[in-house]
DRENFILO-863256 format. One record per residue (C-alpha): residue number from 1; residue in three letters; x, y, z. Coordinates in Angstrom, 1 decimal. Layout:
<pts>
> NUM:ALA:X:Y:Z .
...
</pts>
This chain:
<pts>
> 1:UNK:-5.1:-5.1:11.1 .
> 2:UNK:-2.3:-4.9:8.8 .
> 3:UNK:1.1:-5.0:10.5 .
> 4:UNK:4.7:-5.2:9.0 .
> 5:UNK:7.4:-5.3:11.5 .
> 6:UNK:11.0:-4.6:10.3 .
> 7:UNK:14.2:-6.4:12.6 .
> 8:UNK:17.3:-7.0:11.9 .
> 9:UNK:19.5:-4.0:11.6 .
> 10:UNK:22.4:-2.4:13.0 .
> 11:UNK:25.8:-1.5:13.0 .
> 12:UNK:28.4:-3.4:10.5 .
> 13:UNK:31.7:-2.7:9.1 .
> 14:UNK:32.0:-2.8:5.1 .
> 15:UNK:31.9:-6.0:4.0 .
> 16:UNK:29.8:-7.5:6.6 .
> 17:UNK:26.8:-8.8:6.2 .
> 18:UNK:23.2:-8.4:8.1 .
> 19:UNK:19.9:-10.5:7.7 .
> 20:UNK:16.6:-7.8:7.7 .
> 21:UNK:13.1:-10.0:8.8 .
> 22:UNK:9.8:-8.3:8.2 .
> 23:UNK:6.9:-9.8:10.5 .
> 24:UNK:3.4:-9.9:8.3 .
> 25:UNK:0.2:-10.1:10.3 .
> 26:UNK:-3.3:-9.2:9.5 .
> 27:UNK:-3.8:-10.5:5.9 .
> 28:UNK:-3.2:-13.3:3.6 .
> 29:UNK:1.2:-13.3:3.2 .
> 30:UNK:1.0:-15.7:1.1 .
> 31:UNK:-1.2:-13.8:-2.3 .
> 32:UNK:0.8:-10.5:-1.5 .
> 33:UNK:4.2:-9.2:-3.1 .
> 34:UNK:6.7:-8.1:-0.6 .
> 35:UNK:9.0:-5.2:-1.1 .
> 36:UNK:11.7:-3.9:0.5 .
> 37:UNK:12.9:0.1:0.4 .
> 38:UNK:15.1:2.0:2.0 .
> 39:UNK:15.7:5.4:2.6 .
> 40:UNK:19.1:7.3:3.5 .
> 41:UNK:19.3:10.6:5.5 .
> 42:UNK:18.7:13.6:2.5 .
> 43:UNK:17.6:10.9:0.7 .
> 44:UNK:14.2:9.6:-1.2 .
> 45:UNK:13.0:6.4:-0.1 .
> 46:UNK:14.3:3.9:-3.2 .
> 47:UNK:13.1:0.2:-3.8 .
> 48:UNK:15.4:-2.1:-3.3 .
> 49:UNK:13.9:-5.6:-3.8 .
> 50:UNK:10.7:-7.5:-4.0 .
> 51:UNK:9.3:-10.9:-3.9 .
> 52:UNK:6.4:-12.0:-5.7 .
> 53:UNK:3.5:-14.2:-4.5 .
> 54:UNK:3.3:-17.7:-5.9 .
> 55:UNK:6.4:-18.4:-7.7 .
> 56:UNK:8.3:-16.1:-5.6 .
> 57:UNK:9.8:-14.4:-8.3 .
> 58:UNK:12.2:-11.7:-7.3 .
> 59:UNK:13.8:-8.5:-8.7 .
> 60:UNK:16.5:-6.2:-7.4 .
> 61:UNK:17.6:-2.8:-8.2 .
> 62:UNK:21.2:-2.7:-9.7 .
> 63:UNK:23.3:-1.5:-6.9 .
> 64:UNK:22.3:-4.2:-4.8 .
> 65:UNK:22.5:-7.4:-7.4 .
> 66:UNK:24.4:-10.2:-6.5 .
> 67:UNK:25.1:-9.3:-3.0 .
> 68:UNK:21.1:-9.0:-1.3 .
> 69:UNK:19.1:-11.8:-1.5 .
> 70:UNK:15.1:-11.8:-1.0 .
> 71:UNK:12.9:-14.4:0.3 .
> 72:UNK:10.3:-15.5:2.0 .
> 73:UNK:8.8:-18.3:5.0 .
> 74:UNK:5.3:-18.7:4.4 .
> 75:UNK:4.9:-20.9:7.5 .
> 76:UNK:6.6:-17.9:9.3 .
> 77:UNK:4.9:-15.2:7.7 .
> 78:UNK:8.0:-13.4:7.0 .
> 79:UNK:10.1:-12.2:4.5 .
> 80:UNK:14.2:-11.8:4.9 .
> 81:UNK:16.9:-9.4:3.4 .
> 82:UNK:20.1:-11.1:3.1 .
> 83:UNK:22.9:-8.6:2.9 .
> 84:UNK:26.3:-9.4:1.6 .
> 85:UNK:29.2:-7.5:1.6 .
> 86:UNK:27.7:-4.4:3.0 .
> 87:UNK:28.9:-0.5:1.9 .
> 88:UNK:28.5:2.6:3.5 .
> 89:UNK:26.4:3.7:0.8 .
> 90:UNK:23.9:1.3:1.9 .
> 91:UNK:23.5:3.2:5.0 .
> 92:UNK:19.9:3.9:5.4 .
> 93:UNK:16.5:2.4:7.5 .
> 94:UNK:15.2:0.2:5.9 .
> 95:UNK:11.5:-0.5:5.8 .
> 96:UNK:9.3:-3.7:4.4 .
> 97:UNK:6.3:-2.8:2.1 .
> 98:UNK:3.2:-4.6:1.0 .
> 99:UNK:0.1:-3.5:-1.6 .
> 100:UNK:-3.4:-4.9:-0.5 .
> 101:UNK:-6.6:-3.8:-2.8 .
> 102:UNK:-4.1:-0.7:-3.9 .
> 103:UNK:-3.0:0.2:-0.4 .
> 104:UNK:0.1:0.2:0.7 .
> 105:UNK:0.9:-0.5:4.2 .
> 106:UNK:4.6:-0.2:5.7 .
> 107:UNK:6.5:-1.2:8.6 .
> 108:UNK:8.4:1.4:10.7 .
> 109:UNK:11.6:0.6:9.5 .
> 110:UNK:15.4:-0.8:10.7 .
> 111:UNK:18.4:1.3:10.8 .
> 112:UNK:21.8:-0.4:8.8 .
> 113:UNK:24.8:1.6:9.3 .
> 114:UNK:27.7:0.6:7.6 .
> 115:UNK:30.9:2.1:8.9 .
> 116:UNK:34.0:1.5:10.2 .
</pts>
């Protein structure tokens, strides 16, 4: 059984910083892409970054370059979300994604508030 289990998030004042860990269990972590989204409240869900397979390639959406960082343990079976400098608009849950055989399976998502 598939499982991704989001950790990490919480409550941090703006320019703070937070570390997001998704769990994988149930298939093979290390041939599958990783993403992470988010979504905030009114909002749609938007990617925010993902880390391929093998060379661990990674891409970012703008608003978010040079302050997150994406990687990945294989021995751990677990991908992180470094955040830097943290703004309220990156208030939102945040939720870890993979694609296996053209489904995609989700975790349940961790809350970041960023507020002062």
């Amino acid at each position: 059984q598939v499982q991704l289990v989001e950790s990490g998030g919480g409550l941090v004042r703006p320019g703070g910083s937070l570390r997001l860990s998704c769990a994988a269990s149930g298939f093979n972590f290390h041939f599958s892409h990783v993403g992470w989204l988010r979504q905030a409240p009114g909002k749609e869900r938007e990617g925010v970054s993902c880390i391929s397979s093998g060379d661990a390639s990674t891409h970012y959406v703008e608003s978010v370059k040079g302050r997150f960082t994406i990687s990945r343990d294989y021995g751990r079976n677990t991908a992180y979300l470094q955040m830097n400098s943290l703004k309220p608009e990156d208030t939102a849950r945040y939720y870890c994604k993979t694609v296996i055989v053209n489904l995609a399976y989700w975790g349940s998502g961790t809350l970041v508030t960023v507020s002062s």
